[in-house]
N, C-alpha and C positions, 0 to 999 in steps of 0.2 A: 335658148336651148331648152329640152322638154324630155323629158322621160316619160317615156312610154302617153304622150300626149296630153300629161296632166298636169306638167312644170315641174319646178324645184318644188315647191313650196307645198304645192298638191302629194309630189310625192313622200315626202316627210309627214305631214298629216296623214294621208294614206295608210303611209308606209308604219306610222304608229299603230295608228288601228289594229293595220293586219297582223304585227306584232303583238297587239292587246290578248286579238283573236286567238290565236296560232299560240302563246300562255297561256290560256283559258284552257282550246283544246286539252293541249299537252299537259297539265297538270303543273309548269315549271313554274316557278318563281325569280320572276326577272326583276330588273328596273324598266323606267320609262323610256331612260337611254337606250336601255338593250333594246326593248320592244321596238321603237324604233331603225335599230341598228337592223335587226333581225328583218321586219318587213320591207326595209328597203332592198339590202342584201340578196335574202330570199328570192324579192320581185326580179331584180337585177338577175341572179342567177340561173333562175327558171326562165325567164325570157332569154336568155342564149341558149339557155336546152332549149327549148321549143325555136328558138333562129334557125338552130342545126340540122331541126326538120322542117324548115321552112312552115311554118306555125308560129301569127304573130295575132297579140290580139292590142287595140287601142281603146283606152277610155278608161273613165275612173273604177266602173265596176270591175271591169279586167283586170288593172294593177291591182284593184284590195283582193278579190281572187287568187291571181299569180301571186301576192306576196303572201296571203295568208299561206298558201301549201309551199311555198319556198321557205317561208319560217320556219314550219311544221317539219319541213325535210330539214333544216338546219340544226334545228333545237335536236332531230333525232340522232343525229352524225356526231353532234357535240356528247351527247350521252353515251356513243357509239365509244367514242374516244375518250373518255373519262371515267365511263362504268361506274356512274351513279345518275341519281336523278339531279337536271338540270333545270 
């Protein structure tokens, strides 16, 4: 089985990254876990918004894409709801 066409494994590396990113951007100070938690998350979420409008994209560069601004929207929601910096 395969997310978003990159595998498990792909997408956890990936999904790191985009989390590394997506910390960087935003200014938050996470752990390795979160960052990862966050870019998979993220990817995963944003691709069913984008399923919803029939808008799907496959491959490595897409998932670290899609997760990078799925983290970015996550990390923001999260600050949204805690009214500090995350």
């Amino acid at each position: 089985m395969s997310t978003n066409g990159v595998g498990w494994l792909g997408a956890i590396i990936i999904g790191g990254i985009a989390g590394w990113l997506a910390e960087q951007f935003m200014k938050s100070d996470m752990g390795v876990l979160m960052n990862i938690i966050l870019g998979i998350v993220g990817a995963v979420v944003l691709n069913a918004i984008l399923a919803a409008f029939n808008v799907g994209f496959v491959g490595v560069i897409a998932y670290l894409i899609i997760g990078f601004i799925g983290a970015c929207l996550l990390i923001a929601v999260a600050r949204m709801f805690r009214g500090r910096r995350v």
